[in-house]
C-alpha positions, 0 to 999 in steps of 0.5 A: 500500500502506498502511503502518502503525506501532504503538507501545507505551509501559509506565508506571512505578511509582516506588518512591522519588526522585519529586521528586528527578528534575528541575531545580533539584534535579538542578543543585543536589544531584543527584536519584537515583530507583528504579522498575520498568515494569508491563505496562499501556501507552500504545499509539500506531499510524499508518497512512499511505495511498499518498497520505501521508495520516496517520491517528493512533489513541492509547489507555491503559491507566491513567487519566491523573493517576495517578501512573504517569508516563502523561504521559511516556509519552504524549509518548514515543509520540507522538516514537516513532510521529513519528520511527518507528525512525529514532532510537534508544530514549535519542534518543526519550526525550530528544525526547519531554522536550523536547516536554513542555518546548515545552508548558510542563509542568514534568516530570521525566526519570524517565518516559520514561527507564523507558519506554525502557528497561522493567523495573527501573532505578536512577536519577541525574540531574545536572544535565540528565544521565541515568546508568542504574547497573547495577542487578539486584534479586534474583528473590525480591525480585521475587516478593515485591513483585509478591505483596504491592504493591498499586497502588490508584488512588482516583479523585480527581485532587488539584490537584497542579499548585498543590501542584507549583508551591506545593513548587517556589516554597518550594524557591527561597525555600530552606525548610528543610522542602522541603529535608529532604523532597527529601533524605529522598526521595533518600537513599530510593532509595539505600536501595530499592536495596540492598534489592532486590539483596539482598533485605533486605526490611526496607530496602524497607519503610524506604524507602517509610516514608522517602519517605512522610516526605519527602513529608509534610515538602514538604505533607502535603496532597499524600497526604492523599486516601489517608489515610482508607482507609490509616490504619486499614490501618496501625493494623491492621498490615494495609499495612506500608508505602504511599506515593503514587505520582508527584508526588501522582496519583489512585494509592497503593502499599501493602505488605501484610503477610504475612497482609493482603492480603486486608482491603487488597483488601476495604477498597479496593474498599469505599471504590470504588478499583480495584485495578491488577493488574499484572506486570513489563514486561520490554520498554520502547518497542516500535516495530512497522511492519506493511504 
């Protein structure tokens, strides 16, 4: 008899901390990140004949290099169709890390962690440590990013292997601008976080404004792909707010404005970004074994 496992793994979209997430900061000051799972996913499956023969079968639903963790949860199917359910959801998380350290990628913890867990999850790192806080963002909240955040993935992967390793090289010299930059994207988070469990609104477009500034502060080239078509958004108070997604990937988030969703919509598809429509994973790894 044949037996067969399949896994899928959501992504993430960060909403502030990216960067803050990973040694040395987490050592150093502690990083602090919020995110939420969407439904678009890595999926893995196995089968395994009666000789114990093994077939593996991978597809995405996002491109990779965009931004939305594709790389982490990647490595986390991969661990999880591995080990199948003989570890649990953290121990898969933390396997799937350690894969991406043997590979010599400089990765940060956010990924896999999200795509245990799915849904919506406030952040600590210290040190090599993960804390989940307890974190419930109000519905209307919800309802109101799912209506008006606009994921948009320009195409273009930018170098951001050389602007990573270009931040963390300053980081070490302890330049101050790298420094303010990472506090800025931190404190963000905390910001993100009250703004989603009470609903302020105004707090949620502060921190991505934050987190955008922060960015800029490490290397402004590190967004500068998206600014062509995100510029006149602003100017025309069409985006309220918009940041990159990830470390710099192929992706952006922009808030609309009550009224602008559709110019942003227009302007996207006009400068040839696809528009990533999405919903909530409530659900993080799902491991299935069929026979």
């Amino acid at each position: 008899m044949v037996e067969r496992i399949e896994v899928k793994v959501p992504v993430r979209v960060d909403l502030a901390g990216e960067w803050t997430d990973g040694q040395p900061y987490t050592s150093d000051f502690g990083g602090e990140v919020v995110n939420f799972a969407i439904n678009k996913y890595i999926k893995y499956s196995i089968e395994i004949d009666e000789e114990g023969k093994k077939k593996v079968e991978y597809s995405s639903d996002i491109p990779n290099g965009s931004g939305l963790g594709t790389s982490g949860a990647m490595n986390e199917g991969l661990m999880a169709t591995i080990v199948r359910k003989r570890e649990s959801p953290e121990e898969i998380a933390e396997l799937a890390f350690k894969f991406e350290e043997l590979l010599e990628n400089k990765g940060f913890r956010q990924d896999q962690w999200t795509s245990k867990k799915g849904d919506f999850n406030h952040l600590l790192f210290i040190g090599d440590e993960v804390e989940p806080l307890p974190f419930e963002p109000m519905t209307s909240a919800k309802n109101w990013l799912k209506k008006y955040f606009i994921i948009a993935h320009c195409g273009i992967e930018p170098e951001s292997e050389s602007l990573y390793a270009d931040i963390w090289d300053r980081y070490k010299k302890e330049e101050d601008m790298v420094y303010q930059g990472l506090h800025c994207i931190r404190s963000a988070a905390r910001i993100m976080a009250r703004g989603l469990q009470q609903d302020r609104r105004e707090m949620v477009v502060q921190s991505l404004r934050d987190v955008c500034k922060g960015i800029d502060m490490m290397d402004e080239k590190i967004q500068d792909q998206f600014r062509t078509v995100v510029n006149p958004l602003l100017e025309n108070k069409n985006i309220v707010a918009w940041k990159a997604l990830g470390t710099g990937g192929g992706a952006v988030g922009l808030l609309c404005s009550s009224n602008g969703k559709d110019s942003v919509i227009k302007a996207i598809e006009g400068a040839g970004w696809t528009n990533i429509e999405w919903d909530y994973a409530q659900f993080g790894i799902q491991i299935e074994k069929i026979t």
